[in-house]
N, C-alpha and C positions, 0 to 999 in steps of 0.2 A: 152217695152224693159225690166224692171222690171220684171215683169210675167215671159217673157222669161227666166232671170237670174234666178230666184226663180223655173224655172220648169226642167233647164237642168243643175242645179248648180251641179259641181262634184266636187270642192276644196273649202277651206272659202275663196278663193279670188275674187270667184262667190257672196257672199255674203259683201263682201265688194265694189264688184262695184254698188252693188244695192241698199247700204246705200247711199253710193255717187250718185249715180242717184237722186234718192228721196230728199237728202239734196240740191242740186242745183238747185231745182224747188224752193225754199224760199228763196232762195240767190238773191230775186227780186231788182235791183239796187245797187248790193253790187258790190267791185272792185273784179276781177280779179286774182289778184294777191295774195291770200290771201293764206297764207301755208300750214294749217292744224288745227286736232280740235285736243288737248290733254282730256283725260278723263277727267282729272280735272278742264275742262273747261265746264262741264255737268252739271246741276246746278239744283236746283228746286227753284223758289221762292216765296212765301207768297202767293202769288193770286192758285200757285200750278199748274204754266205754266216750262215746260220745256225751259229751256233755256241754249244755246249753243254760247257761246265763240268763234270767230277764228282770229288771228293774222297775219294783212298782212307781205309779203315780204317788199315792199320797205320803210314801214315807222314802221311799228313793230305796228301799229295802231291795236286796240281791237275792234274788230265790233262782237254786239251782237245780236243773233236773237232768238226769241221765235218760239217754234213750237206749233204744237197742233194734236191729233190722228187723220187720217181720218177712214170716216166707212169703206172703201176700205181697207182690210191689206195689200195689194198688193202696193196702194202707201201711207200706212203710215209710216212717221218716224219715228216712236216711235216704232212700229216692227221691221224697217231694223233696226235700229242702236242698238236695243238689240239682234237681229239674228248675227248681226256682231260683238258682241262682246263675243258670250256664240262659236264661230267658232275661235277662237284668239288662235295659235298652242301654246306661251308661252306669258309671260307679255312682253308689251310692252307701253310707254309712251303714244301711238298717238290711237287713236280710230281707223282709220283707218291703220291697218300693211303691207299693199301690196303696198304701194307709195315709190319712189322713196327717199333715203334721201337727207338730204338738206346738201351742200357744207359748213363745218364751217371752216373757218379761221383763224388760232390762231393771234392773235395782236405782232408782234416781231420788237423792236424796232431794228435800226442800228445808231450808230453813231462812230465818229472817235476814242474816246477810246474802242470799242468793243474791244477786241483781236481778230488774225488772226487764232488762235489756235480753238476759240469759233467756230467761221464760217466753218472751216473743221472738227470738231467732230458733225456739225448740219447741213447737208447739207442740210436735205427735210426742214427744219424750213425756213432757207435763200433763199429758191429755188427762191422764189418769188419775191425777189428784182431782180436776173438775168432775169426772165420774163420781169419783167416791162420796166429794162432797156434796153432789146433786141428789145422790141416792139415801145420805144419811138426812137431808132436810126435809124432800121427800116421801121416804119411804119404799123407794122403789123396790120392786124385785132384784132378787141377785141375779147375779151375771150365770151365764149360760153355765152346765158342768164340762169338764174339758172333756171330749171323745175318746173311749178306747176301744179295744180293739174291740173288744163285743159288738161296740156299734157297729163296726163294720162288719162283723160276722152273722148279727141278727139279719141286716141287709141283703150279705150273698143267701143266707136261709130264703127269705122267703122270695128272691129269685131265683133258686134252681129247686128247691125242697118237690114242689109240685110234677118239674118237669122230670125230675128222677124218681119219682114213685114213691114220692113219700105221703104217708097219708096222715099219720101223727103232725100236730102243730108243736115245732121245734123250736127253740131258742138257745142260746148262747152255753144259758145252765146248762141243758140236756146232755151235754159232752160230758159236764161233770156227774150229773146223776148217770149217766151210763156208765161209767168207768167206776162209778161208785157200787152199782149191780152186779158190776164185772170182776172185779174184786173180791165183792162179797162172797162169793159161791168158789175160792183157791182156798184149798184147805194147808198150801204151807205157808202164808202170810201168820205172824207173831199176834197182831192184834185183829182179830174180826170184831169185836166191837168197835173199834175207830170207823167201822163201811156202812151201820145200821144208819139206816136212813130214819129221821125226824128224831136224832138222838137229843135227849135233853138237856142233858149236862155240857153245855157246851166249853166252860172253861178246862174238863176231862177232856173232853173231842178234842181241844185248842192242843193242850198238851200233848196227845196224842200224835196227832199230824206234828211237832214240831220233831218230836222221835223220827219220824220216819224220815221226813224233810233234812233232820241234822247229821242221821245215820245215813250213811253212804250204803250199809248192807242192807237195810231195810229200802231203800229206796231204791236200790237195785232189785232187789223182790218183786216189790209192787211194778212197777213200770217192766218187768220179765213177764208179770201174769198177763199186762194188759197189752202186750204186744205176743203172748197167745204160749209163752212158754213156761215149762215148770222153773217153778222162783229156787230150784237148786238146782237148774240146768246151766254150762256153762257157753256161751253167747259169746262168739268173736267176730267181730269187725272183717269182714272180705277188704285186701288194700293190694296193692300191686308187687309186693316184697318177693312173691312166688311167683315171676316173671324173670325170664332172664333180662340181661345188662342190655341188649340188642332192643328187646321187646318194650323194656321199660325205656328208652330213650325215644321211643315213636307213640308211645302212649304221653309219654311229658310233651312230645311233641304238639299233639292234640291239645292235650290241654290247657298249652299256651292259650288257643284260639278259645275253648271253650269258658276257660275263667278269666276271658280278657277283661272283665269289671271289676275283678274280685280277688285277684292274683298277681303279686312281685310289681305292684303298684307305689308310686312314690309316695306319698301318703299312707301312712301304716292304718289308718283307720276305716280305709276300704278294704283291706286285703284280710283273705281267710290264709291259715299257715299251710304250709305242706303239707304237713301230715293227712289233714283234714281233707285240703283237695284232693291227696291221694284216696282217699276213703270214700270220695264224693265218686272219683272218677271210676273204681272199682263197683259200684251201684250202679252207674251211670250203664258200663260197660255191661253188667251181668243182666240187667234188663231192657239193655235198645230193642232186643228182636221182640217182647211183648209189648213194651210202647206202642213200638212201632206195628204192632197188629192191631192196636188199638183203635188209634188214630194215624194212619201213614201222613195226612198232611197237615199235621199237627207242628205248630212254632219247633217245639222244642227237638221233634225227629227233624225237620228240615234241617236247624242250626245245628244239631252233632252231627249230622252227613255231611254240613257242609265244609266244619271243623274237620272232620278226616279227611276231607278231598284238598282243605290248604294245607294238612300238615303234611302231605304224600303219601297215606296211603291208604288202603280201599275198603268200601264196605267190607268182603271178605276178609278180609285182615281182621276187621272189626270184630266181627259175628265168629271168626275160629277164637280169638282171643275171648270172647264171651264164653264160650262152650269148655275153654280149659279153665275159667272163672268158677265154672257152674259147678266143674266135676264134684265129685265125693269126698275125694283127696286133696283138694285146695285148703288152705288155711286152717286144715282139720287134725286133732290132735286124737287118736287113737288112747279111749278109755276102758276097763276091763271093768263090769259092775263084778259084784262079788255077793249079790244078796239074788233072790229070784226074783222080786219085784222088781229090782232095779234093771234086772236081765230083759224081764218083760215092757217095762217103761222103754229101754234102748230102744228093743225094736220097733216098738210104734215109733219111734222116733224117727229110726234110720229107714222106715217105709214112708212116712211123710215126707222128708225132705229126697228119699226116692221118688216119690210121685212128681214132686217137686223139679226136681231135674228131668223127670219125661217130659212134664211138659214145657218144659225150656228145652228141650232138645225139639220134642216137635216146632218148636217154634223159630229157632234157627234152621229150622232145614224148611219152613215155608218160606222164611225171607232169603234162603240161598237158591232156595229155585223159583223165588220172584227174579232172582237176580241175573241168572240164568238167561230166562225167558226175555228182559230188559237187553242181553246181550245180544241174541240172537234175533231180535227184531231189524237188526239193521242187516243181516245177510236174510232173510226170508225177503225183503224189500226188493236187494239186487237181485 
């Protein structure tokens, strides 16, 4: 379904549903109910794991989760939610801009010294005492429940579910039972009982998920297997630091243009940190040439071309900078295993993200002899 969004996306609201896609496969045992993620709730910390804040409805409770890149850009997080944010028409507080907003209710007290004068110069303020009263005399039904994000996810389901091949009837849960399948079957997660589905003991299960949730290593486990890696592999963040002083100042460049909703903003409560845009913009960089194979005239490949064409300078620049991004040797710390399994496990490893890099090479060398062919159009003319 992702693919899908990502190949027929025609507004940023396209790219915003397929942040949210992605982000509710790791939302493994989390509630429900939970509101939203604000930018500043985007974090990097010490180990140099991304991590994402979100705030339930009913208790205001802070549930944290770590992500981690898959090789797949198609369901990494760490792409959608910088694709969805460089797509953001003006600033906005919530990472995600296409949701529904949330009902807030000013606190207004009533008592018998009020004046009567007050209550008819403030009608919509007091409206809500004649609610309540009307409905306690009544009987009326209660008021509406407030929308979350599910609502709005059941919604994009059953508008693309179909036209992307999906034959299963989907919902909200399904992310969570999936990840909960997915999980099940990693034989280095601590607890497999916490992933049995239709478990009974739920106040075990409760405690359980709190373990994982409280432990920062357990919850690096989980959320490694479900982004497709072994839960003692060690996962680092691609960021710009391996660029020279020259490269890195035409890369900042760009991303002036690119995070102009979301970056060095006057108001601190729009803006994502450095660090983080550095991180965004290194995803950003390492997969424009498959995006852009995806969909060439897709929002978010138009506005990073056209971010590099104001900050001066050119695709090419673009696409070699990707390919020194991709390499083997970028951001990668050279491990020696010491056991035969672990010697065997490497190398599937270092052959997968070898395949990995062929086809990002293939794929910079189709969008450099698109580019090519683009150049040479105007002298085959003369």
């Amino acid at each position: 379904m992702t693919l899908y969004l990502l190949k027929n996306a025609s507004t940023s609201s396209d790219y915003q549903d397929a942040a949210l896609l992605c982000m509710l496969w790791y939302r493994f045992g989390r509630a429900s109910d939970f509101s939203r993620v604000q930018k500043q709730n985007l974090t990097i910390d010490a180990a140099d794991i991304l991590f994402v804040r979100s705030i339930r409805l009913k208790t205001s409770e802070e549930q944290g989760l770590s992500l981690f890149p898959d090789l797949d850009f198609v369901t990494c997080p760490v792409h959608a939610i910088a694709v969805a944010l460089i797509t953001h028409a003006a600033p906005c507080v919530d990472l995600l801009d296409n949701l529904s907003a949330l009902p807030v209710q000013a606190v207004v007290s009533l008592s018998p010294a009020t004046p009567l004068l007050e209550l008819l110069d403030h009608p919509a303020e007091y409206a809500a005492f004649g609610a309540a009263a009307a409905a306690a005399t009544t009987g009326a039904a209660p008021a509406e429940k407030t929308p979350t994000i599910y609502w709005h996810v059941n919604r994009v389901l059953d508008r693309i579910a179909a036209n992307a091949g999906v034959e299963a009837a989907l919902s909200s849960h399904s992310f969570r039972r999936g990840g909960a399948q997915h999980v099940n079957g990693c034989d280095g997660l601590t607890h497999h009982w916490i992933f049995d589905r239709g478990a009974w003991n739920m106040s075990t299960t409760n405690k359980g998920f709190n373990y994982i949730f409280n432990t920062s290593r357990e919850d690096h486990k989980v959320n490694k297997a479900l982004s497709g890696y072994d839960t003692e592999a060690k996962v680092l963040l691609k960021d710009l630091k391996s660029f020279d002083a020259q490269t890195q100042e035409k890369i900042t460049a760009v991303q002036q243009y690119l995070f102009a909703t979301c970056f060095q903003l006057d108001q601190a409560k729009y803006n994502v940190s450095q660090r983080v845009v550095d991180v965004f913009a290194a995803y950003l960089l390492l997969h424009y040439s498959q995006l852009k194979e995806l969909h060439a005239e897709g929002p978010s490949v138009k506005r990073l071309e056209a971010c590099v064409q104001l900050a001066g300078s050119s695709l090419a620049d673009w696409l070699a900078w990707s390919t020194y991004l991709a390499s083997a040797a970028c951001n990668t710390k050279p491990q020696l295993p010491t056991k035969t399994e672990e010697r065997d496990t490497t190398r599937r490893k270092q052959s997968n993200q070898g395949n990995t890099i062929i086809e990002h090479e293939r794929s910079v060398i189709d969008q450099l002899l698109l580019l090519v062919k683009h150049q040479n159009e105007p002298m085959d003319i003369l």
